[in-house]
C-alpha positions in Angstrom: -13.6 -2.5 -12.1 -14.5 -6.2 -11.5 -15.1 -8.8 -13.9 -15.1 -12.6 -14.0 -11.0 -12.9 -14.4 -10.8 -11.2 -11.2 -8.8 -13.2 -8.7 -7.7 -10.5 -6.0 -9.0 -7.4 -4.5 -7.1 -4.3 -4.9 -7.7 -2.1 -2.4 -6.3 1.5 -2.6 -6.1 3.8 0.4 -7.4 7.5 -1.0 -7.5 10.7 0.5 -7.6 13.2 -2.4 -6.5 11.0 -5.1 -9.4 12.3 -7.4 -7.0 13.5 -10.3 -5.5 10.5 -10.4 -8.0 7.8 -10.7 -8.7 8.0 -14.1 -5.6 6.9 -15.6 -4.4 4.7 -12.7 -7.7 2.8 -12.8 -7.6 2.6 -16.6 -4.9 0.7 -16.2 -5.3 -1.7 -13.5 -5.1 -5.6 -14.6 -8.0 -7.9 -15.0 -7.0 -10.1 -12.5 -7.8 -7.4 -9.6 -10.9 -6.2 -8.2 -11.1 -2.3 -7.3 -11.4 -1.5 -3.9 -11.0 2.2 -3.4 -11.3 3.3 0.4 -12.0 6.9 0.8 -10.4 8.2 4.0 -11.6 11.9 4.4 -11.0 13.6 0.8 -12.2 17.2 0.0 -12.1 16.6 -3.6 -13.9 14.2 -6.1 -12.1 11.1 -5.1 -15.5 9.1 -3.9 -17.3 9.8 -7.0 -14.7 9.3 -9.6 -14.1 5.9 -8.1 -17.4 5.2 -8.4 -18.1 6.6 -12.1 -15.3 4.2 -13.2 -16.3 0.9 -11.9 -14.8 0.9 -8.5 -16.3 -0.4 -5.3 -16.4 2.4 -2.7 -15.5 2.2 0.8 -15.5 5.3 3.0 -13.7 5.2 6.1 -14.5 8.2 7.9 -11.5 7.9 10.7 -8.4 9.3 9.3 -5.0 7.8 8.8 -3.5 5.1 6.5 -4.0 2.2 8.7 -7.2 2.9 8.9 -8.0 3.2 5.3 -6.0 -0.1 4.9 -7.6 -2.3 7.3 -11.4 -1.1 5.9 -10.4 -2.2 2.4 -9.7 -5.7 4.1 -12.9 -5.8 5.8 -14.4 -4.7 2.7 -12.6 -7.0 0.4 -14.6 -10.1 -0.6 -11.5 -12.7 -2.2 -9.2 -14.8 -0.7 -6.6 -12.7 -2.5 -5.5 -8.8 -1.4 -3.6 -6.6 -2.9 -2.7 -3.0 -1.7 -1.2 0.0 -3.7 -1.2 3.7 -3.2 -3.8 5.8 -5.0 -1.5 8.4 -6.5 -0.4 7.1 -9.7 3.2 6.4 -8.4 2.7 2.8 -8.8 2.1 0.8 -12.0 -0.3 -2.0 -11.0 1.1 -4.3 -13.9 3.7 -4.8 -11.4 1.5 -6.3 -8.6 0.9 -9.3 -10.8 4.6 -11.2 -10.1 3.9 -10.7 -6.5 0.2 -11.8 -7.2 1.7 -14.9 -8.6 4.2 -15.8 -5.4 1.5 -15.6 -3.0 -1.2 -17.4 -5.6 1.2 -20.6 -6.5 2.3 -20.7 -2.7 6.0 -19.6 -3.0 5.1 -17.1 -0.6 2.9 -16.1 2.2 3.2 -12.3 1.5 5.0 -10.8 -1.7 5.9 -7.2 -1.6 7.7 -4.1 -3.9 11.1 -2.5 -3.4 10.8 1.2 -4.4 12.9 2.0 -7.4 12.9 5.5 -8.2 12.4 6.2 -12.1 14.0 10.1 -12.1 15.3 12.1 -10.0 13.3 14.1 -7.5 10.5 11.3 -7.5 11.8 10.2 -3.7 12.9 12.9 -1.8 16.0 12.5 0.7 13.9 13.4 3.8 12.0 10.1 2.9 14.1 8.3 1.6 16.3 8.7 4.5 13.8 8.3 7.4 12.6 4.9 5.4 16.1 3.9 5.3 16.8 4.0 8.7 13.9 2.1 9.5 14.2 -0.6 7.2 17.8 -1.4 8.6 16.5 -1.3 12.2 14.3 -3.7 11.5 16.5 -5.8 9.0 19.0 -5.6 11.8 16.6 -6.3 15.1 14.5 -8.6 14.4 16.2 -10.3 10.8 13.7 -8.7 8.3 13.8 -10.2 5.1 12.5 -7.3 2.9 14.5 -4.1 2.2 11.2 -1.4 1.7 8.6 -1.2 3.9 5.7 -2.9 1.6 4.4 -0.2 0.0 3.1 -2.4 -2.8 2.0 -5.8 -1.3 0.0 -9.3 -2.4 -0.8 -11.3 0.9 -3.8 -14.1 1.8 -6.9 -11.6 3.0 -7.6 -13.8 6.4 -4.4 -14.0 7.3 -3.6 -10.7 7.3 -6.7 -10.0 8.9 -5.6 -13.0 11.7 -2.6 -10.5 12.6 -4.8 -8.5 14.6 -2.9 -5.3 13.7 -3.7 -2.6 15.6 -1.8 0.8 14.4 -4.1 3.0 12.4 -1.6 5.3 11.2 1.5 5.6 9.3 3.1 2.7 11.3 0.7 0.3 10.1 3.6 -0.8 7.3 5.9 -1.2 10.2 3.6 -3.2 12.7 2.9 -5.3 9.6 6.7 -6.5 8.6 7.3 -6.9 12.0 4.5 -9.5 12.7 4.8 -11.3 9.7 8.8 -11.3 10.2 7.7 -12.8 14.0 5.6 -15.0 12.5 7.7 -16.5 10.1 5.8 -15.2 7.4 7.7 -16.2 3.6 8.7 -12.8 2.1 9.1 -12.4 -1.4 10.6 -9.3 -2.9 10.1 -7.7 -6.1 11.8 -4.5 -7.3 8.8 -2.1 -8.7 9.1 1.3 -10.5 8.4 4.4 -8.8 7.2 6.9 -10.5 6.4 10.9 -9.9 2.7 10.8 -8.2 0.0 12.3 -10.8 -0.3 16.0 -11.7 -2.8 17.8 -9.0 -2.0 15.3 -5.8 0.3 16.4 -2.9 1.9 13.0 -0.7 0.8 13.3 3.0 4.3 11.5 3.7 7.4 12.8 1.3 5.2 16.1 0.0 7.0 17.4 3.1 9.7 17.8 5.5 7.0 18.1 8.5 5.1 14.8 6.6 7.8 12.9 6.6 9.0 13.7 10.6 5.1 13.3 11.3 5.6 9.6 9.3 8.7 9.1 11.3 7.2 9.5 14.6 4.1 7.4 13.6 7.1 4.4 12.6 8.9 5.0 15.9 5.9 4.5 17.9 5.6 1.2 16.3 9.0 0.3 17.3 9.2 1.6 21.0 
């Protein structure tokens, strides 16, 4: 999953994504190098990565912030890219947002969630996401109207925020120090798509994941 057209690392935060992998990283543009972080799967994840040309990362302390910030470590251009592992996301669409942050229109370029069917976002999460996208649109004057779940930003810089959550508010910590920092945000609407057959979302999958992701944002905020 690298060759020579490779501009920008793309590193995707796992935890049994395994049935997934094949056709997301089939289609992932030249322009991106794989990074696949394995945060504590039980399934195949690791070694599918591997067998298709991805770099492997395992990061051994659970939660999406975690996963996230190891990719960065791991990551080896000046460009980053991250996208869930679940086949929601078509990574054709990172390459506008690669191309803000590349031709300096932007420090961080990011996707706005747009369902393709129903049933692909379910209310619980779209609700709690919602409500915390207008707190922080109306506290603090946050450009962006999702909370970054597809994003292109400058690797050092990112890593210069000195983010500390390792959870499920690492999205939130994020917007709100680039939004303090006066970060330029580009936004991009992006497809959203049903995740792949066989994979279960920590986050919407449930009513409990999704209050669990809630309380991870709130903390954040408090």
């Amino acid at each position: 999953m690298t060759t020579d057209a490779a501009i920008c690392d793309l590193v995707l935060p796992c935890r049994d994504e395994g049935p997934a992998l094949p056709a997301l990283l089939s289609r992932i543009p030249v322009e991106f190098s794989v990074v696949v972080v394995d945060n504590g799967s039980r399934d195949d994840t690791a070694a599918v990565a591997a067998r298709l040309g991805a770099r492997v990362v395992v990061e051994p302390v659970p939660g999406y912030g975690s996963a996230v910030h190891a990719g960065l470590l791991a990551a080896t251009h000046d460009l980053v890219a991250v996208m869930d592992g679940d086949g929601s996301f078509d990574p054709a669409d990172l390459l506008p947002l690669l191309a803000e942050v590349r031709e300096g229109r932007a420090d961080m370029a990011v996707g706005r969630r747009r369902p393709t069917g129903r049933g692909t976002w379910p209310w619980h999460a779209r609700l709690g996401n919602a409500l915390i996208v207008a707190w922080l649109r109306r506290t603090i004057g946050m450009a962006a109207h999702d909370i970054a779940p597809m994003r292109v930003a400058r690797r050092q810089a990112m890593l210069d925020l000195a983010l500390q959550d390792r959870r499920f508010g690492y999205p939130v910590e994020l917007l709100q120090a680039v939004t303090h920092a006066g970060w330029r945000i580009s936004e991009h609407d992006v497809d959203y798509h049903p995740r792949a057959e066989g994979t279960r979302s920590k986050v919407s999958g449930s009513v409990s994941g999704t209050v669990r992701t809630a309380r991870d944002f709130w903390r954040v905020l408090s």
